[in-house]
N, C-alpha and C positions, 0 to 999 in steps of 0.2 A: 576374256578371262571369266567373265559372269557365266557364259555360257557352257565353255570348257569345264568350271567345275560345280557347275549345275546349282547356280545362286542366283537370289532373285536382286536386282537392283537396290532393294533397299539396305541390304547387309554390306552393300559397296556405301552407298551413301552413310549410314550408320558408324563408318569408322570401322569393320568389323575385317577390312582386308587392304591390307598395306603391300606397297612394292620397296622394298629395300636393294639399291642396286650398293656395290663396293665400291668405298672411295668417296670423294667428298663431292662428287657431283650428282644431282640428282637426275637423271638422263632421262626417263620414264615416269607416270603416271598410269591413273585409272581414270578415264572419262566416265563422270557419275551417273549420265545421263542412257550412255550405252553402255555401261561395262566393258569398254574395246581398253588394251593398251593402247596408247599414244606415247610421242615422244614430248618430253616437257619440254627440250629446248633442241636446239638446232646441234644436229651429230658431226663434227670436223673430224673424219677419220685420222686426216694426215694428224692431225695435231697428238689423237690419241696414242695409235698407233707407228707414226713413221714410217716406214717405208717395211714393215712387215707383212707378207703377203696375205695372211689369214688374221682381221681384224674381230675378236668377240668381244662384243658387252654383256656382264653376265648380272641379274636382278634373280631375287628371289622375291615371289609373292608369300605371303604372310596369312592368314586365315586363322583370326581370335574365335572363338568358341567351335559350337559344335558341327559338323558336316554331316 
């Protein structure tokens, strides 16, 4: 994510970019040390989804001040 939108580490660690996914679970993160998504916890499709053949999880990342 750091690298995609061309930030340097410390604007991750700083607070300055948030992953907001929909719904009350938090599925995703920012690993501070790489800038990479990760997942925060363990993804159980079936449970999400059901038996739907095309499963999305959809997060928006967040970017306080300037680019």
């Amino acid at each position: 994510v750091a690298k995609d939108l061309g930030l340097q580490l410390p604007a991750l660690r700083d607070g300055g970019v948030r992953i907001i996914d929909r719904g009350r679970t938090q599925y995703f993160s920012l690993h501070g040390q790489t800038g990479h998504l990760v997942t925060a916890e363990r993804i159980d499709r079936e449970q999400l989804c059901g038996s739907v053949q095309q499963c999305v999880l959809r997060c928006e990342v967040i970017v306080e001040g300037e680019m």
